[in-house]
C-alpha positions in Angstrom: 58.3 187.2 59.5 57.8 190.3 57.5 56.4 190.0 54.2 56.2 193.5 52.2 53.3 193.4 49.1 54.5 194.1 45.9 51.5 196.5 44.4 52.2 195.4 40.7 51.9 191.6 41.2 48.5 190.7 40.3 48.3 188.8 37.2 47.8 185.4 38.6 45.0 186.4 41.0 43.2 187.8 38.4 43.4 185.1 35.9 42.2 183.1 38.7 38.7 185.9 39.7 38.5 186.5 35.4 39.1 182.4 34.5 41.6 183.2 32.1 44.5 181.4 31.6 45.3 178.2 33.8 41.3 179.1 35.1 39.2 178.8 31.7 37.9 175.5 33.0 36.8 176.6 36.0 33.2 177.7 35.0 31.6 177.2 38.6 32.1 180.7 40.3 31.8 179.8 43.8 34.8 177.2 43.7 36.6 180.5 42.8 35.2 182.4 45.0 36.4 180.3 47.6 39.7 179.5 46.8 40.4 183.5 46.8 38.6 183.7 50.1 41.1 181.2 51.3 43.7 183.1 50.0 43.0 186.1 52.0 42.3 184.4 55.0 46.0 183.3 54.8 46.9 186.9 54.2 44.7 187.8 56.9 46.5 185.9 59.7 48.1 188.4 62.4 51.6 186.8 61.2 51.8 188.3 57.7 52.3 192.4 58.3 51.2 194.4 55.6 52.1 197.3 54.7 50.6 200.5 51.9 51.4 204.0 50.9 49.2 206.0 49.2 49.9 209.2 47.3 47.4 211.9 46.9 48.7 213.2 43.3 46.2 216.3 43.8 48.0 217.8 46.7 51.5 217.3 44.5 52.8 220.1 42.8 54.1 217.9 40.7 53.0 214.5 39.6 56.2 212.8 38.0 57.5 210.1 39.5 55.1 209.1 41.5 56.5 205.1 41.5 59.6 206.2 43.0 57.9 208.1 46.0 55.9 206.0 46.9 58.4 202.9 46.6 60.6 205.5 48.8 58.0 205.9 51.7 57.4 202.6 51.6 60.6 201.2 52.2 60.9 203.5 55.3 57.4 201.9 56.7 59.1 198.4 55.7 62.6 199.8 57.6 60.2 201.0 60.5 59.0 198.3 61.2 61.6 196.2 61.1 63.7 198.2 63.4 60.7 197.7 66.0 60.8 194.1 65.4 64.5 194.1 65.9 65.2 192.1 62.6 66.6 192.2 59.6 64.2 191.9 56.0 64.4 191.4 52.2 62.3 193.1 49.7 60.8 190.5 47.0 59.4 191.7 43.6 57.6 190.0 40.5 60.5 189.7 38.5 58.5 191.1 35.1 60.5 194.1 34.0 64.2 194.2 33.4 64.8 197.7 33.4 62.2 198.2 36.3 63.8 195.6 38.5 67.2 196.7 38.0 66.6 200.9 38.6 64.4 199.3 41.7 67.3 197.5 43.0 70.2 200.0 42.8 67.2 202.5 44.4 67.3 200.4 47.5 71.0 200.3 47.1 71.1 204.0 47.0 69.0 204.3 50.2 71.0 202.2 51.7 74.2 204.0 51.3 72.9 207.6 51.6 69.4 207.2 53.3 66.3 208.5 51.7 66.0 211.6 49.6 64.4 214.4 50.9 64.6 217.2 53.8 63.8 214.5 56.7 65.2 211.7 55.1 65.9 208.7 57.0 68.7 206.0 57.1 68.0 202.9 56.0 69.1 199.8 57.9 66.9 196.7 58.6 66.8 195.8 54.6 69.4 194.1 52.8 70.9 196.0 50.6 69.5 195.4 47.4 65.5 194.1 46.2 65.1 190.7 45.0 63.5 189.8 41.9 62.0 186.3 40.9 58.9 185.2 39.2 55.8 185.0 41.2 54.9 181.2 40.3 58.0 180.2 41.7 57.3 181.9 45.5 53.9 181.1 47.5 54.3 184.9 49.0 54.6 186.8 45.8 51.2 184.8 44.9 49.8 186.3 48.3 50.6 189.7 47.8 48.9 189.0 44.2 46.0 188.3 45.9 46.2 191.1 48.3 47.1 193.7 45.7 43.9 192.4 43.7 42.1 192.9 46.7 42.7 196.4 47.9 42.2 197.2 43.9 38.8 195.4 43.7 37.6 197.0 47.4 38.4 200.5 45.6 36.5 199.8 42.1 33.5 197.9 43.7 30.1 199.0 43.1 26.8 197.4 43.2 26.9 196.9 39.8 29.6 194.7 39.6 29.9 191.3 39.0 29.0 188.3 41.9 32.7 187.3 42.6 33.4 190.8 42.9 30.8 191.8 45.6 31.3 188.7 47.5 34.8 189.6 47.7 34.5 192.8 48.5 31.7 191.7 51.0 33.9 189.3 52.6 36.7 191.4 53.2 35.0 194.3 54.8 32.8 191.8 57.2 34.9 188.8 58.0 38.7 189.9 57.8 41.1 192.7 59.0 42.7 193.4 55.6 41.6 197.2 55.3 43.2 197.4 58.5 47.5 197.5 57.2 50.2 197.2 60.3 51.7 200.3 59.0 50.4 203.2 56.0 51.1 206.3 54.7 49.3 208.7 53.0 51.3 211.8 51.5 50.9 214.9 51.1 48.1 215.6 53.7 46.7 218.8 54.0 49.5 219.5 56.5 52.5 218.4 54.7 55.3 220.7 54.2 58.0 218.1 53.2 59.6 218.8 49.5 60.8 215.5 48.1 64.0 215.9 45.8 62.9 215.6 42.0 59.2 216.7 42.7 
């Protein structure tokens, strides 16, 4: 089953690596250390695909709307894959923002109907039509990607200087999991890249 990350879901995770909210009590850092290991090792199994873009604003001409490109390329990745996998998917987002849930939606609903915006646009036809929005304590695998959004974040900010639940994390990603290692990426613009996006 395909599961795509939402990149903006990561309040819970980080209450839980901070001990804020529901984890004030929990003063004893390696019980949360290991409940996020456990957490990633879940995300880590070979039956949750994941997939990232990232954007490279300094190549960009122009860096407006750099939320809708890369929710664009990554719906293609999503579509991609599917199509390999000869099924059919739904998008899931942290329902947190009206008005950003809503222009997400009809986005998808756009691609849908018209395919994706640019020169070498493609058709999109493994997603339902529209993304689905709920709040992430009521579904297990918005709590995942949580966790796995935290975790890209923290591999990219860690230093030596950070805090012990921090490095170990960081430590045990790199070392004793795969989850630098996404089923599909993209990185745009590359040095190549000669693609103009509409609206950029």
């Amino acid at each position: 089953m395909l599961q795509p990350i939402h990149p903006l879901a990561t309040d819970r995770v980080s209450a839980l690596c901070n001990r804020s909210e529901n984890f004030k009590a929990w003063t004893d850092i390696g019980k949360r250390i290991s409940v996020f290991k456990k957490l990633l090792k879940i995300v880590d199994s070979p039956a949750i695909l994941k997939i990232w873009v990232r954007l490279e604003p300094a190549r960009m001409i122009a860096e407006d709307k750099l939320a809708e490109l890369a929710f664009m390329f990554f719906v293609e990745k999503v579509d991609n894959l599917l199509k390999e996998k000869k099924a059919v998917g739904l998008l899931i987002g942290d329902a947190e923002n009206d008005k950003v849930s809503n222009a997400t939606a009809q986005t998808l609903s756009n691609y849908r109907e018209g395919g994706t915006p640019y020169e070498f646009g493609r058709d999109i036809e493994h997603l339902i039509d529209t993304v689905h929005f709920t709040h992430s304590h009521l579904s297990r695998m918005l709590q995942l990607a949580d966790a796995y959004a935290w975790a890209t974040q923290l591999l990219s900010a860690a230093t030596p200087d950070t805090d012990s639940l921090r490095a170990e994390v960081a430590r045990f990603i790199k070392e004793e999991t795969k989850l630098t290692w996404p089923s599909r990426y993209k990185t745009w613009p590359t040095e190549d890249s000669r693609i103009q996006v509409s609206g950029t």
